[in-house]
Structure formats: C-alpha cells, structure tokens
Backbone as a printed PyTorch tensor [residue, N CA C, xyz], in Angstrom:
tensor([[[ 57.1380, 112.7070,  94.2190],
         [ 55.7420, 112.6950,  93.8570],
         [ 55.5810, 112.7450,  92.3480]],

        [[ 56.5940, 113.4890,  91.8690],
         [ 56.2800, 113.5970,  90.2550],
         [ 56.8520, 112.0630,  89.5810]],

        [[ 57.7690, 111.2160,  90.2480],
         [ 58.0520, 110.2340,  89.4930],
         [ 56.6070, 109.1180,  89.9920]],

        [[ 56.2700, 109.3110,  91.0080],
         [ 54.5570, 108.4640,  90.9060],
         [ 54.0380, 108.5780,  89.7590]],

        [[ 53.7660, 110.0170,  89.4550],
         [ 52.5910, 110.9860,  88.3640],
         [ 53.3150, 110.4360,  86.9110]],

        [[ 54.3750, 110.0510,  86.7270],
         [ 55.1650, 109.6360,  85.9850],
         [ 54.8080, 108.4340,  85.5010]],

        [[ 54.8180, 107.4710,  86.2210],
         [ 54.6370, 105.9470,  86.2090],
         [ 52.9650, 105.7850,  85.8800]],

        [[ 52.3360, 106.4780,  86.8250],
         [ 50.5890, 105.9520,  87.3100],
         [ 50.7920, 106.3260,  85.8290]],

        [[ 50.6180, 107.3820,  85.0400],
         [ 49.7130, 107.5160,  83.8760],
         [ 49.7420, 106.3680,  82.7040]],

        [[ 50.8950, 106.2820,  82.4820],
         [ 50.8970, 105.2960,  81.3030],
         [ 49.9760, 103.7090,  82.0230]],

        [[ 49.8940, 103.6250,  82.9290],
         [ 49.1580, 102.1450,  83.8810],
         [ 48.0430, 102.6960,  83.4990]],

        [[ 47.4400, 104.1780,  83.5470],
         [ 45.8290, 104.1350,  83.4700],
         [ 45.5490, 104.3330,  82.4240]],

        [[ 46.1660, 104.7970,  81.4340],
         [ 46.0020, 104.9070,  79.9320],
         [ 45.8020, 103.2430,  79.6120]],

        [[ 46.8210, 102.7260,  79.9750],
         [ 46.7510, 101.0320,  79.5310],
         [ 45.4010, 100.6100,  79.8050]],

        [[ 45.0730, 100.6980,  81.0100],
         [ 43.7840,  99.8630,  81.5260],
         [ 42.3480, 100.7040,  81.1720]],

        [[ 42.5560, 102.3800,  80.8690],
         [ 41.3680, 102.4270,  79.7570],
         [ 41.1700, 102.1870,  79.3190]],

        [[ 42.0410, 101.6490,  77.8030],
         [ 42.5890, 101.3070,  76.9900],
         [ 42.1170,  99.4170,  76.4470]],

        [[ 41.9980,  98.7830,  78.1270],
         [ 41.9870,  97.5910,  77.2030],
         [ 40.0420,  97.0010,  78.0330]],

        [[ 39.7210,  98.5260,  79.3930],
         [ 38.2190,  98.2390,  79.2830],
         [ 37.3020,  98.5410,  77.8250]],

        [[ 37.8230,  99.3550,  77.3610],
         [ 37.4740,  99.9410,  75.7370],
         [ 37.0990,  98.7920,  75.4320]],

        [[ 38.5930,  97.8560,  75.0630],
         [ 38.3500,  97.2200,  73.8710],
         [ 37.5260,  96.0620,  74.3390]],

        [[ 37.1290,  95.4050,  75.8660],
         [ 36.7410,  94.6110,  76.6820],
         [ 35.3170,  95.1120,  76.0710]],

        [[ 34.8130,  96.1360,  76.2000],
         [ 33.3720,  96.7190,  75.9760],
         [ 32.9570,  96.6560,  74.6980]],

        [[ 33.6280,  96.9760,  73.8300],
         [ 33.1450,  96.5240,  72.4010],
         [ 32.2310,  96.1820,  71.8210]],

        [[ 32.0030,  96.5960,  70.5540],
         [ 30.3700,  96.0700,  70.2260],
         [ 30.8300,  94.0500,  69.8480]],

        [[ 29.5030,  93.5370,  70.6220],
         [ 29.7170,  91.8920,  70.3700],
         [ 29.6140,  91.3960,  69.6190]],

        [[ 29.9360,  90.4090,  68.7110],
         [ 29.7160,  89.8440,  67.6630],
         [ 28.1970,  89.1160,  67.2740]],

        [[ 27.2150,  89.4440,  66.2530],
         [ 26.1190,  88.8540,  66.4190],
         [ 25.8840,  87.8590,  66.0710]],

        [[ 25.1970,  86.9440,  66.2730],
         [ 25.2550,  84.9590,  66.0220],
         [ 24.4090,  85.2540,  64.7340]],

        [[ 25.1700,  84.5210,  63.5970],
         [ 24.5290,  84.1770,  62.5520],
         [ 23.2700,  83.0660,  62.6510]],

        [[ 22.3550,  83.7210,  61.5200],
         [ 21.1620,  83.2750,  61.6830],
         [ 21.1850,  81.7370,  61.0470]],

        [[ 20.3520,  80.7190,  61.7110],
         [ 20.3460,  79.4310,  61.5740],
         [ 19.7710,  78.7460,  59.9950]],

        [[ 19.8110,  79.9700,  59.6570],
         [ 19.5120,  79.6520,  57.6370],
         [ 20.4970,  80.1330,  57.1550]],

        [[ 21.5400,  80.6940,  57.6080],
         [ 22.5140,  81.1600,  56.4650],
         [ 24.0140,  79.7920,  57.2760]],

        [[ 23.3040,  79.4220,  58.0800],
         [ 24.2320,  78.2460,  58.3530],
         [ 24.5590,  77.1060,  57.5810]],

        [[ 25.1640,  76.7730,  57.1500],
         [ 24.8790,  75.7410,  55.6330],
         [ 26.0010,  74.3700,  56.6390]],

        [[ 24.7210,  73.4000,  56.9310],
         [ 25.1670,  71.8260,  57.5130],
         [ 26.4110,  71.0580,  55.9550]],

        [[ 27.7820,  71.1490,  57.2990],
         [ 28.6590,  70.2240,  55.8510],
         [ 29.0390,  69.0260,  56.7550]],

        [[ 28.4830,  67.6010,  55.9100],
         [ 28.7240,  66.6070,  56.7280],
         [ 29.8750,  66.3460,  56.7590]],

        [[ 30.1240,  65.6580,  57.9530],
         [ 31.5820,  65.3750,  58.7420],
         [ 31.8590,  63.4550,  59.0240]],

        [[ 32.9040,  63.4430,  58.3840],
         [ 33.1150,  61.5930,  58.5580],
         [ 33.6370,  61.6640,  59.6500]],

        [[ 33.3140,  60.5900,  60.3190],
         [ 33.9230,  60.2600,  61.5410],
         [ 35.6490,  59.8140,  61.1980]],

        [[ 36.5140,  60.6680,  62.2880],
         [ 37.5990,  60.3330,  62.1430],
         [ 38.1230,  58.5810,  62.1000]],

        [[ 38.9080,  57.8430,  61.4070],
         [ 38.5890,  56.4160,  61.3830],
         [ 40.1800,  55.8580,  62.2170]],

        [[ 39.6860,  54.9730,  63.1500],
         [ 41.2080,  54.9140,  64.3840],
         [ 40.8310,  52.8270,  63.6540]],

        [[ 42.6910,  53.1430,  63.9750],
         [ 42.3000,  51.3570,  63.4950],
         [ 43.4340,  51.2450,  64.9350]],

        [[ 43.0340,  49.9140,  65.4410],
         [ 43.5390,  49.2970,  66.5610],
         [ 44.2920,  48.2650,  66.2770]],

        [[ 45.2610,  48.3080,  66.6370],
         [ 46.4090,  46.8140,  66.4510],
         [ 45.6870,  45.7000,  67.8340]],

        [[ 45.9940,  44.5660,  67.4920],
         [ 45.2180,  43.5160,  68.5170],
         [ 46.1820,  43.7060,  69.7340]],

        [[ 47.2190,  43.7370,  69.3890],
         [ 48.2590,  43.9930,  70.7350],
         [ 48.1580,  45.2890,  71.1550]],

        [[ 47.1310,  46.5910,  71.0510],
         [ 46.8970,  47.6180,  71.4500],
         [ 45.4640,  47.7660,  72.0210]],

        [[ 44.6860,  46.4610,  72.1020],
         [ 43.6450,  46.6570,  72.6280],
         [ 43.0710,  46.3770,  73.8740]],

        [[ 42.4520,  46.4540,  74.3350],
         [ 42.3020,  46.3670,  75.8920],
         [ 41.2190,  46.3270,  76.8220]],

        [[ 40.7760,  46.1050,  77.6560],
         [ 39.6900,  45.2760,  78.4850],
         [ 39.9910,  46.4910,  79.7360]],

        [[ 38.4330,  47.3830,  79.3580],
         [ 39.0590,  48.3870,  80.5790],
         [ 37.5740,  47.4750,  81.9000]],

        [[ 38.0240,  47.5530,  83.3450],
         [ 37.8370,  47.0940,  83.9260],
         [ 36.5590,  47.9880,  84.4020]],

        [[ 35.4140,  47.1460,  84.7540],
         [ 34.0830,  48.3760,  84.8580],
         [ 32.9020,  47.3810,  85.6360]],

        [[ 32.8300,  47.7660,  86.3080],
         [ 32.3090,  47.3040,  87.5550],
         [ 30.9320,  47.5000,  87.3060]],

        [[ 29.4720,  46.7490,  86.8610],
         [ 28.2830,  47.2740,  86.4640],
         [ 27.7750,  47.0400,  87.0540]],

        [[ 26.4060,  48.2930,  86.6450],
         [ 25.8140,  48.2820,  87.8840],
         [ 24.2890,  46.8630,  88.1960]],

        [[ 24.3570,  46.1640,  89.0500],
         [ 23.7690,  44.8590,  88.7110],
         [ 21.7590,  45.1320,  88.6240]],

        [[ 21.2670,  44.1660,  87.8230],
         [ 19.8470,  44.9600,  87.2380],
         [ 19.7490,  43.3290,  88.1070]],

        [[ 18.0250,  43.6130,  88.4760],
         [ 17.3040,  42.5260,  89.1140],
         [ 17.2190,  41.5990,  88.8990]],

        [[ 16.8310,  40.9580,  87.1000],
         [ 17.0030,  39.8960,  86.6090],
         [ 18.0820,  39.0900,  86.7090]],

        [[ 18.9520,  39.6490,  87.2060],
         [ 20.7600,  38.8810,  87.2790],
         [ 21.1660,  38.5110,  88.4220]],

        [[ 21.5300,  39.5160,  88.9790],
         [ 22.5200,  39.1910,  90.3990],
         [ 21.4770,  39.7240,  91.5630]],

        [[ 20.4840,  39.8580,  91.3250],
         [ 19.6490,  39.7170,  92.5000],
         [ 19.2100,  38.5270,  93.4190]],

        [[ 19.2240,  37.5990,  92.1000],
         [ 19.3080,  36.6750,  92.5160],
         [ 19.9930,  35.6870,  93.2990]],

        [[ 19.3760,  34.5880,  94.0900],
         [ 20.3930,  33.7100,  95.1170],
         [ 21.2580,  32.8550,  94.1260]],

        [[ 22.5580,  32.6290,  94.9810],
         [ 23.7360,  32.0290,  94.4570],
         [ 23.0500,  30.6950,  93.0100]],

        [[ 21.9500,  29.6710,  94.2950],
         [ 21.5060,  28.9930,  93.9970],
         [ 20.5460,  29.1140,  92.7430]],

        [[ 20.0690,  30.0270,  92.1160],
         [ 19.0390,  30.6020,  91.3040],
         [ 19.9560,  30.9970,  90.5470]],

        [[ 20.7340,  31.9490,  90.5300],
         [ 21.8880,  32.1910,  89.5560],
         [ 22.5600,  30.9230,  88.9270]],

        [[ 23.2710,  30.3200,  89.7160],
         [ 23.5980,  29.3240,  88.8350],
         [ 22.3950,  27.8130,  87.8350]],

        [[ 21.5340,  28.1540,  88.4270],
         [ 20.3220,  27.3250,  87.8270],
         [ 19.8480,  27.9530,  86.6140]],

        [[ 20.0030,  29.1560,  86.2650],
         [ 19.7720,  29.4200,  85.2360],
         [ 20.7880,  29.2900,  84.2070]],

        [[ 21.7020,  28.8600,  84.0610],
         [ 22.4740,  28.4950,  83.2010],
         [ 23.3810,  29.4360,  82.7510]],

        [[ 23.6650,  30.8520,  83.3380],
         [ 24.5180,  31.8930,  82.1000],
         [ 25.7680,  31.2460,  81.6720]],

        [[ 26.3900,  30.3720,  82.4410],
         [ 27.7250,  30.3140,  81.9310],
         [ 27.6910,  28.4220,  81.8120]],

        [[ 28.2900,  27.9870,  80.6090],
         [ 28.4650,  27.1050,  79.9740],
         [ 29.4200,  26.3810,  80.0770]],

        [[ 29.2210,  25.0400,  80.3660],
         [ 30.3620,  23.8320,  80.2670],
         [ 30.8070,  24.1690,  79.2190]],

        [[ 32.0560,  23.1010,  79.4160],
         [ 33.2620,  23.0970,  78.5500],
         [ 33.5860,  21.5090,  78.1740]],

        [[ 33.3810,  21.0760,  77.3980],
         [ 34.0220,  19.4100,  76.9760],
         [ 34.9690,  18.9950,  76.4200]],

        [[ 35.5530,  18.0670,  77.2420],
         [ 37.0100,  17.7500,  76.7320],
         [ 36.9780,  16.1680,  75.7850]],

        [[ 37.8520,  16.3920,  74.9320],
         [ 38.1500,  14.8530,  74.7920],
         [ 38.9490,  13.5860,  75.5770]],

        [[ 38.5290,  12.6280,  75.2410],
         [ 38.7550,  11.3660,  76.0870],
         [ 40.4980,  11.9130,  76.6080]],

        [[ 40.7960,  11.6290,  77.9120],
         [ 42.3900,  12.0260,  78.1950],
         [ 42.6940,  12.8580,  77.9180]],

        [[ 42.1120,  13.8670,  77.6390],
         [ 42.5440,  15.6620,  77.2760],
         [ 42.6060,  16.9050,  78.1360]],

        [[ 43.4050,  17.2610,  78.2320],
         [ 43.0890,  18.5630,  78.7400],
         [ 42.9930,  19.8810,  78.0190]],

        [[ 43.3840,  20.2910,  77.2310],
         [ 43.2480,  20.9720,  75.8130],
         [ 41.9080,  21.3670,  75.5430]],

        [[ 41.9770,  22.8650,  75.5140],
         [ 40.2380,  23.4680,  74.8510],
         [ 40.4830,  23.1780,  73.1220]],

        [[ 39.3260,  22.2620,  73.7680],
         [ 39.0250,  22.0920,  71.6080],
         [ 38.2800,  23.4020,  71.1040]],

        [[ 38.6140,  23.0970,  70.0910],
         [ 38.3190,  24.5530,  68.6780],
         [ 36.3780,  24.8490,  69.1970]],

        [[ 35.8770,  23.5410,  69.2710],
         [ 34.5140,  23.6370,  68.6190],
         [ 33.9650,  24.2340,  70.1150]],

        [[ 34.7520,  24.2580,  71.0910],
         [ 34.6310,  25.2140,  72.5040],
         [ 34.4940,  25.7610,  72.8780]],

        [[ 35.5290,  26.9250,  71.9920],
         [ 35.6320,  27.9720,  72.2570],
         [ 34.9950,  29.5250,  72.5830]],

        [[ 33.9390,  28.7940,  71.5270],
         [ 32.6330,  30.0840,  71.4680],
         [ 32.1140,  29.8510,  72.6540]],

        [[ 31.9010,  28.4440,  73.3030],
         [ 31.2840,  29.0350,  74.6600],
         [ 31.9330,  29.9330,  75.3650]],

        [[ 33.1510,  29.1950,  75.3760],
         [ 34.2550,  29.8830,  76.7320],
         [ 33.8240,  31.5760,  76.1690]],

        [[ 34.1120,  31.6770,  74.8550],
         [ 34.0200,  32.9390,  74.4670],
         [ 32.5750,  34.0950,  75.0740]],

        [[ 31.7480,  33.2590,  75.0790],
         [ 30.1750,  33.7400,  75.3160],
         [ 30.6240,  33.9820,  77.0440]],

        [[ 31.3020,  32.7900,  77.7070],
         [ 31.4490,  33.0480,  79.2620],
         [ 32.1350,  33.9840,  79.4040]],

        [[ 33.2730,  34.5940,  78.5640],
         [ 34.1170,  35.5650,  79.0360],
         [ 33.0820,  36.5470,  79.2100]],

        [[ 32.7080,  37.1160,  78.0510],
         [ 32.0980,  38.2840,  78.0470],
         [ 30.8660,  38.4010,  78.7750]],

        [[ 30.2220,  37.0750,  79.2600],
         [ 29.1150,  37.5090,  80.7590],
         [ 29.7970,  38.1140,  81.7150]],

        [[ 31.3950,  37.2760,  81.9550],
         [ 31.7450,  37.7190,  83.1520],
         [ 32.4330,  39.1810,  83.3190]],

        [[ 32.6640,  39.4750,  82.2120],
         [ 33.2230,  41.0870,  81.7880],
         [ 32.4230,  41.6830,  82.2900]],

        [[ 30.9370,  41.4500,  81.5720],
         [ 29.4860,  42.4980,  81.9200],
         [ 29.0290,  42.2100,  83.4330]],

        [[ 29.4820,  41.1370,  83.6930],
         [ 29.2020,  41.5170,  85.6170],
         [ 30.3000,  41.2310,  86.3560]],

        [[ 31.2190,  42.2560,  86.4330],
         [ 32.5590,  42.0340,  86.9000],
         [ 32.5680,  42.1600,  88.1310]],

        [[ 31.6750,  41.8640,  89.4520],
         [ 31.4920,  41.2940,  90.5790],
         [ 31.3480,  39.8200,  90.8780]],

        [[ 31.2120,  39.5090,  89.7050],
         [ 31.1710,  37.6560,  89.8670],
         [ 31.9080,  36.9080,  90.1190]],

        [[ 32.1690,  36.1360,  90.5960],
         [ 33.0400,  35.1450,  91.3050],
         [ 33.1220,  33.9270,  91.1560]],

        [[ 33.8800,  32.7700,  90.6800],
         [ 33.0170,  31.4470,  90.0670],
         [ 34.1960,  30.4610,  90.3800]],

        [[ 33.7280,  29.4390,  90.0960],
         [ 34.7170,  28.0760,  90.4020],
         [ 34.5170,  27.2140,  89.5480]],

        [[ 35.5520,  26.5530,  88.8140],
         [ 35.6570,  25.6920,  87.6140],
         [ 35.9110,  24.3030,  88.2770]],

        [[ 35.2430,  23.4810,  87.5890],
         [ 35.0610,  22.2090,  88.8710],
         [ 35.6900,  21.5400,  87.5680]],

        [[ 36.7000,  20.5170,  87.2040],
         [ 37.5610,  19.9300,  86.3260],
         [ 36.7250,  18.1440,  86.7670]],

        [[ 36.2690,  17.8550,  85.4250],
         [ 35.2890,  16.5770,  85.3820],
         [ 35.8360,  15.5520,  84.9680]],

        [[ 35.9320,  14.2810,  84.9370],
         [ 36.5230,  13.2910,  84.2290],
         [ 35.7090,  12.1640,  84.3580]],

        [[ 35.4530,  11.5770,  83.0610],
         [ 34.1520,  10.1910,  82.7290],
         [ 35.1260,   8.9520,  83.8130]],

        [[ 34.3440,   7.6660,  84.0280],
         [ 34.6920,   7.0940,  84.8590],
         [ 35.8610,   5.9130,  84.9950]],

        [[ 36.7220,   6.1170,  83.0970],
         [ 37.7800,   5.4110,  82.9760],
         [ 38.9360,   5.7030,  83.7060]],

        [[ 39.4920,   5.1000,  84.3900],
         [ 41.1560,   5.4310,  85.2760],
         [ 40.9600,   5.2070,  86.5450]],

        [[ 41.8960,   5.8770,  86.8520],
         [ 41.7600,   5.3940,  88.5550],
         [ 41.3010,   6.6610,  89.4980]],

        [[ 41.1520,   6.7730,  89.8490],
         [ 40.5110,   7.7310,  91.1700],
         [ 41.8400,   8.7840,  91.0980]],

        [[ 42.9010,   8.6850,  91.6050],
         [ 44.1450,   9.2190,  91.5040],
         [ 44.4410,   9.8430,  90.0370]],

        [[ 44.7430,   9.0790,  88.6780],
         [ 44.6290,  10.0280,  87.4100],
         [ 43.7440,  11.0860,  87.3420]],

        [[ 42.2280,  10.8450,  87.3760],
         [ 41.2110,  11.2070,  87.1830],
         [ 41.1380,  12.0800,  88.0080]],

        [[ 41.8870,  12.6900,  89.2120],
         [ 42.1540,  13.6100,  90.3060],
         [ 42.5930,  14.8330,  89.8700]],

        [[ 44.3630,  13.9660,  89.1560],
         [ 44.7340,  15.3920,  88.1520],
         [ 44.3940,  15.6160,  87.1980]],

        [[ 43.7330,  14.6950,  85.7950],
         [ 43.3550,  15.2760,  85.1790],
         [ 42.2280,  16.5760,  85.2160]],

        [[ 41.4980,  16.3740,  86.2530],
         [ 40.3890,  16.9080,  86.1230],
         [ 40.9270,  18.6610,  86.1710]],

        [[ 42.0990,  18.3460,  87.3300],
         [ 42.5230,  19.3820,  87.6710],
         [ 43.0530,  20.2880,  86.5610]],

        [[ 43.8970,  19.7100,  85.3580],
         [ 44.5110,  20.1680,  84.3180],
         [ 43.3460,  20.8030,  83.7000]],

        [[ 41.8480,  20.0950,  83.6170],
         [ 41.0030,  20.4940,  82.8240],
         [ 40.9120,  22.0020,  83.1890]],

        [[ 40.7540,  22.0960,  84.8690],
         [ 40.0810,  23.6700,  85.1430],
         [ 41.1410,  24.6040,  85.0870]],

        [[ 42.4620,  24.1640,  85.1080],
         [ 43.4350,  24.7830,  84.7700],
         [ 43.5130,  25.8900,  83.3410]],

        [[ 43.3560,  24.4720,  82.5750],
         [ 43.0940,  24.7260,  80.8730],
         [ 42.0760,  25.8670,  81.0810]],

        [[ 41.3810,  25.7850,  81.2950],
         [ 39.6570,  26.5680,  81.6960],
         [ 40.3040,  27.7390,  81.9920]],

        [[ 40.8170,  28.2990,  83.1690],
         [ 40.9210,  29.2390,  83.9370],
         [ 42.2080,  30.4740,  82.7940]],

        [[ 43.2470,  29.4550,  82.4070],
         [ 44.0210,  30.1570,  81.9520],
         [ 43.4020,  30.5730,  80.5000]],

        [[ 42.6490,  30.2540,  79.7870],
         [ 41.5430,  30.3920,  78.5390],
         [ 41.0580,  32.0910,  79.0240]],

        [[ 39.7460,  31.8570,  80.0420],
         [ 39.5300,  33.1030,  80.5490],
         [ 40.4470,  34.1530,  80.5730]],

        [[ 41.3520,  33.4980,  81.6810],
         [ 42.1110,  34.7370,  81.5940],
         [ 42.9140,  35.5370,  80.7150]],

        [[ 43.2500,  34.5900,  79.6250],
         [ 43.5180,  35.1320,  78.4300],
         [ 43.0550,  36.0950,  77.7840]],

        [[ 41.6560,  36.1420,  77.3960],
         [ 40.3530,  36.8790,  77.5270],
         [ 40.2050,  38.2350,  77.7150]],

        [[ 40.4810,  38.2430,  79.2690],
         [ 40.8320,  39.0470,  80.3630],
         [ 39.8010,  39.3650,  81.2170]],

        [[ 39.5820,  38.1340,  82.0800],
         [ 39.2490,  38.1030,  83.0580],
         [ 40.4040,  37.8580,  83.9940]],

        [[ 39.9930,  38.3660,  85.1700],
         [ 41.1480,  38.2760,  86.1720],
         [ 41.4350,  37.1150,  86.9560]],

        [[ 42.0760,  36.4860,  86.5200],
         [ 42.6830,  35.4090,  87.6900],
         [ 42.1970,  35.4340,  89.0520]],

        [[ 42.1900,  35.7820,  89.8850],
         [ 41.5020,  36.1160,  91.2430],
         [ 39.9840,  36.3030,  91.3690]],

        [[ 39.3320,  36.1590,  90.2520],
         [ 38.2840,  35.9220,  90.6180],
         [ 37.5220,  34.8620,  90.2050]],

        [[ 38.6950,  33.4360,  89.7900],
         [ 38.6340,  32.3460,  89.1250],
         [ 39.1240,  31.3180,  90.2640]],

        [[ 38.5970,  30.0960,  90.8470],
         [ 39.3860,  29.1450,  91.7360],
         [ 38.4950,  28.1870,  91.0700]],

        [[ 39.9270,  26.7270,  90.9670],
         [ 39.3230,  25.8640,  90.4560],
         [ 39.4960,  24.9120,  91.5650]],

        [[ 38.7530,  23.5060,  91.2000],
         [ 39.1420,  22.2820,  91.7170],
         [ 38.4810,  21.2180,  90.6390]],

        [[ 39.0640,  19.9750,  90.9800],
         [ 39.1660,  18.9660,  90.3330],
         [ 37.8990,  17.6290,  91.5080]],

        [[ 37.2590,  17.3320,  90.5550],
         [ 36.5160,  16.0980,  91.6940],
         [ 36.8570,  15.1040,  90.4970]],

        [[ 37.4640,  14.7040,  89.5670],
         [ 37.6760,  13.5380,  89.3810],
         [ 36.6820,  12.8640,  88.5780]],

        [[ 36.4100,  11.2220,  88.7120],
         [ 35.3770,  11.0270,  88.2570],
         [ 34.2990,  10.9730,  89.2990]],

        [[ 34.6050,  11.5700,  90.3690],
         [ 33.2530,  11.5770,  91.6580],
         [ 32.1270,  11.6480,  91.4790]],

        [[ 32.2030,  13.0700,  90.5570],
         [ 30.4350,  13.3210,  90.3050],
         [ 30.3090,  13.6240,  89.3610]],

        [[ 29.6380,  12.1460,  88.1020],
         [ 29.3980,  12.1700,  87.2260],
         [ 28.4450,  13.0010,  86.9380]],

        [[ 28.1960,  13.8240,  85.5910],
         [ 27.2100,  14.5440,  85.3570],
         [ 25.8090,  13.6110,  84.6850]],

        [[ 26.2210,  12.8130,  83.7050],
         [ 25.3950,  11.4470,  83.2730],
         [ 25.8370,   9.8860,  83.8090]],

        [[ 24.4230,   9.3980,  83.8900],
         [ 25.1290,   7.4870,  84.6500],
         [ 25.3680,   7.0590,  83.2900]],

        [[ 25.4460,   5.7500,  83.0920],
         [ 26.0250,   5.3200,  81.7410],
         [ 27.7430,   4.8730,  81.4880]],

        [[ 27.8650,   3.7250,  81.2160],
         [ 29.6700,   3.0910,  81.3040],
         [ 29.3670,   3.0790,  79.2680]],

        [[ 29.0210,   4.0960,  78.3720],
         [ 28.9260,   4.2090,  77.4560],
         [ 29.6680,   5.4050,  76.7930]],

        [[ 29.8120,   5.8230,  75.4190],
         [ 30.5120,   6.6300,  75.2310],
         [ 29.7320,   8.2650,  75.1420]],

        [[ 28.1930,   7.9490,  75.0060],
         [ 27.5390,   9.3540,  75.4090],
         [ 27.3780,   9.7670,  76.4230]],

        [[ 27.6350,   8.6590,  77.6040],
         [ 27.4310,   9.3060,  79.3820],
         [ 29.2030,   9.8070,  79.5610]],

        [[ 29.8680,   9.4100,  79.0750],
         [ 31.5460,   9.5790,  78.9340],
         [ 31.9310,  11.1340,  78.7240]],

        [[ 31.1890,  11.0470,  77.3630],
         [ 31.3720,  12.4470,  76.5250],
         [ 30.7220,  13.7450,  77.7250]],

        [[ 30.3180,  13.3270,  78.2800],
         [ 29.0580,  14.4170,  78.9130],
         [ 29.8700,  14.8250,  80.0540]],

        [[ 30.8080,  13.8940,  80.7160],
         [ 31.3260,  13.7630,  82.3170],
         [ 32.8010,  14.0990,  82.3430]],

        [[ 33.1340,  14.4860,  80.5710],
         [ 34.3290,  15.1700,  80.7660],
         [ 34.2960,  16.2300,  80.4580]],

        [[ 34.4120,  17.0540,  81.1550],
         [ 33.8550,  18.5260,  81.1140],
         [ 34.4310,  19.7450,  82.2380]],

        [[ 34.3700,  21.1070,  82.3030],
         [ 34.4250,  21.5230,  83.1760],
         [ 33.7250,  22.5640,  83.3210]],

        [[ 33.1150,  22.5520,  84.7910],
         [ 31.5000,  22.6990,  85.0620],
         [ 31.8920,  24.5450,  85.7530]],

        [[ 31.0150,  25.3100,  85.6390],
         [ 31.1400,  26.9030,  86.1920],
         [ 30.4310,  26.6110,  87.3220]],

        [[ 30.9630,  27.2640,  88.1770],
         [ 29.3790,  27.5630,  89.3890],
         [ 29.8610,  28.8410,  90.1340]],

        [[ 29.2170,  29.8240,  89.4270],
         [ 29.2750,  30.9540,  90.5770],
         [ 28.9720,  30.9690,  91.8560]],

        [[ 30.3990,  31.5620,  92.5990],
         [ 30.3160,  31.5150,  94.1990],
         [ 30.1340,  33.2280,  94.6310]],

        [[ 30.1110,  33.9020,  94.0370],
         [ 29.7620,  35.4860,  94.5930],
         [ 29.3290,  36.2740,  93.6870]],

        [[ 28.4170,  37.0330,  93.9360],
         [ 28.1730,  38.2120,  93.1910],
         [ 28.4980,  39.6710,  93.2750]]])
C-alpha cells in the first residue's frame, strides 16, 4: 500500500501542476489601432512550360450553353472551322488561334463531345479526297489534343468532297470546302 502512496503522489502533483498552468491568466488581443498593416508581396512561382498542366474540371453547365438541343448548340457557332490548303493536311499558322479559341471552349465545358468531319474542295477523285479528308481531322484531333483535350472525346470522319460547304468549281468555293468542320455530338 505504501509503494501505491509512493507512486500516486508525484502523478497528482504533476497533473495539479499542469491544470495550473492550463488555467492561466489568457493572453489579451491587441487593440486594432496599435496593429500597424505591413504590406505583403505575393510570393512569385514561375512555371516551366513542361511543368504545366490542364487539371480536368467538369463545369457546371449554365442555360445559355448546354441547355440547349444538340441542333441549337451547334447552330450557334462556338467552335470554328479549320482551313486547309489546296492538298494539305497540315494546320497552317494563321489557324491556329481558332483551334486555340476551340480548345479552351472545350476545356470550359468538359462534357462535350464533338466530331471533326475532314472536308476536301472537289479536285481528285472520290477515293483521294476520302483520305485526305481523313488526314485533315486527324491533323485536327491530334492539334486538340495537344492542347489537352482528351482524345476520347474527339471522333473524326472524313466525307471527302461529298458535302461541299460552298457550290462553285472556283478558287473561293475551293478555299471554303477544304476545311474541317466541328459538330458537337453530346453534352
């Protein structure tokens, strides 16, 4: 019994000991005039281009946009042809800003779903004009995805010179029909 009486005391001395200091008088909050504001620069982060990144974010869709039918959506125009030169498949320079403007719609509504239709004016044969068109949406698709949009939510096809966008065996109905056309298929 005496080695209990032994042990317990120094345990309750301790734990008087540290309700004491638990109880203490509190520290009082300095008054909001003797606070003196010292401005603060924002810490400055620099990003290497190969360290930057496309975080994936699913938004939430507002009425004016994707409320709309497939058919109404794509009638309003958000996303922009692409024009190729005569026998080209290659995104030209002066292009790019669209493609660029399309990436970033499709970033901001990353439920969208679309199909690159690969165009070709009405020189060649039915058969060239098959694959080229195809190379076009190719060109197209791998552009985006560069970007970083996701592959999988990109399918192309090629119609060739089937369905001209302008009539005309001239070089401004030409220019117009080589192209490759967006048409969102889901929202």
């Amino acid at each position: 019994m005496k080695e209990k009486l032994k042990l317990g005391g120094p345990l309750v001395l301790a734990a008087l000991v540290l309700t004491a200091l638990a109880c203490g008088p509190k520290p009082q909050p300095t008054p909001a005039a003797a606070v003196k504001a010292t401005p603060t620069k924002p810490a400055e982060v620099t990003i290497k281009d190969d360290e930057r990144f496309t975080p994936k974010v699913t938004p939430t869709p507002t009425p004016e946009v994707l409320d709309s039918d497939l058919d109404a959506l794509n009638r309003k125009g958000y996303l922009k042809d692409v024009y190729f030169d005569f026998d080209k498949f290659d995104i030209r320079q002066d292009q790019r800003d669209s493609l660029d403007a399309n990436s970033q719609w499709l970033r901001k509504w990353g439920t969208v779903k679309l199909r690159v239709e690969g165009h070709c004016d009405e020189r060649g044969t039915a058969q060239y004009n098959l694959a080229l068109g195809e190379k076009r949406a190719n060109s197209v698709k791998e552009y985006l995805t560069s970007l970083g949009i996701e592959a999988s939510r990109i399918e192309i096809v090629s119609f060739g010179k089937e369905r001209p966008f302008a009539t005309g065996s001239d070089e401004a109905a030409w220019a117009q029909n080589r192209r490759g056309h967006f048409v969102i298929t889901a929202r």
